[in-house]
N, C-alpha and C positions, 0 to 999 in steps of 0.2 A: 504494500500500500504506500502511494506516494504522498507526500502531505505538502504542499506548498505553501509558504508561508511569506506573506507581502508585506513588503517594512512598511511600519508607520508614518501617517501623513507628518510633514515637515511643518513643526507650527510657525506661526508669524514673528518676525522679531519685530521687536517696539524700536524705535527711530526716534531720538530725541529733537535731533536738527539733522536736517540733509545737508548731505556735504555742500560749499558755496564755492566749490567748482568739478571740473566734470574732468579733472584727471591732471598730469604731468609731461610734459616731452624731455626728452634727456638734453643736454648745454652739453655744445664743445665734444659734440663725437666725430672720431675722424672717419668714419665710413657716412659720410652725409650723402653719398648718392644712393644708396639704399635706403630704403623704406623701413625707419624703425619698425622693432617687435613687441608686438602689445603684451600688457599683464593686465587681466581686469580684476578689479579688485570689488567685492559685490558691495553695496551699502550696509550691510550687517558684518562686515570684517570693518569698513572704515568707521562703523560705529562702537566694535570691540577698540580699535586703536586708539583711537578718540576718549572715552571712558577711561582706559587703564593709563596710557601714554602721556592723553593731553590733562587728561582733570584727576590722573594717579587717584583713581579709586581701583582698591583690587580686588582680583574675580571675584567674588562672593557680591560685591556691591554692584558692580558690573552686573552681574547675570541679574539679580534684581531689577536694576532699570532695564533693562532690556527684555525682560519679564521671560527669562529661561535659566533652564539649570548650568550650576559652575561648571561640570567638567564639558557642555555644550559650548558654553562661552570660552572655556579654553582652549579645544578647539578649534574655532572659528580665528580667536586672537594668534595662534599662534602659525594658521595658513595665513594672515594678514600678515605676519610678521615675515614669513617665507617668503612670499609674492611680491615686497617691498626689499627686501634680500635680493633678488633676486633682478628685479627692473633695475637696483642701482649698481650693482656686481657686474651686468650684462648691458645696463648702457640701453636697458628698452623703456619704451613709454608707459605710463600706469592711466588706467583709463578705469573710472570709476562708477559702476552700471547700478542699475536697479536689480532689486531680486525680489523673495518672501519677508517684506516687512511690510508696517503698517507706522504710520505717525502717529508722537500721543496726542497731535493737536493739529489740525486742518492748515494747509498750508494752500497758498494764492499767486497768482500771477498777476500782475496791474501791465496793462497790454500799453499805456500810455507811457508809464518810464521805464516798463522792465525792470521793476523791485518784486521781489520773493516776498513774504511775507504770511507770518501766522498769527493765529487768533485765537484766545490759549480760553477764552470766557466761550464759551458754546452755547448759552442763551439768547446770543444777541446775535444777530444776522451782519454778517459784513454789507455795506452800503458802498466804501471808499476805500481807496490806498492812504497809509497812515500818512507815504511822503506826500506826493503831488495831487491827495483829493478827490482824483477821477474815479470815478464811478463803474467805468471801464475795466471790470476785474474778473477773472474767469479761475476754479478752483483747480489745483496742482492735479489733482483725481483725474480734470477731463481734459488735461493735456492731450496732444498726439504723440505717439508709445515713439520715440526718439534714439532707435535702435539701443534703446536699456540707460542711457545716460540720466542722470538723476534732475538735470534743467538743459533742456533746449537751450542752443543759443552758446554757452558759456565756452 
């Protein structure tokens, strides 16, 4: 009797802020007529890096915000840390994509200046961009899917 058994669905990681750019090119490489080599790096490793690196909480706090278990978050942090090893050793570009997360607060486009922005009170309906007031703002959700890049444009 064969028994097949199918891995568990991969839950969501929570997103504090998205990254406010969409990747790296390497400086001063001498093979410039060739076409750097990508690393993509998903938003839930740039959000383990970010947690432990930038704001030195460690895993246990981390996997908290991120609302998963420690040795998940280890993990995750430490293919972040390989794949950054790895772009700067080899001189390729990091390119920083969307994957299986979700924000913990509704994030916007204002199509008039091109500012990001969130809105953390979820009672209250966005009307305007907080800089330039326009009215003109369309939610990060109904973007067009931007071959996995976390902001069009950047």
């Amino acid at each position: 009797m064969l028994i097949i058994m199918s891995p568990r669905p991969i839950r969501l990681r929570k997103i504090s802020n998205p990254a406010i750019i969409s990747g790296f090119r390497p400086y001063g490489n001498n093979q410039s007529d060739k076409k750097p080599e990508i690393v993509f790096l998903c938003l839930e490793e740039y959000e383990a890096l970010r947690l432990c690196d930038f704001n030195r909480l460690n895993h246990y706090q981390a996997s908290q915000t991120m609302d998963i278990s420690r040795p998940t978050l280890t993990r995750i942090y430490a293919l972040a840390r390989q794949k950054i090893a790895e772009a700067i050793v080899h001189g390729k570009q990091i390119i920083i994509k969307s994957s299986n997360v979700y924000f913990d607060s509704d994030w916007y486009l204002c199509k008039s200046c091109g500012c990001y922005f969130n809105y953390p009170d979820k009672q209250e309906k966005i009307k305007e961009c907080p800089m330039c007031k326009s009215p003109d703002i369309i939610s990060y959700e109904r973007l067009p899917d931007t071959q996995g890049l976390p902001f069009p444009g950047l």
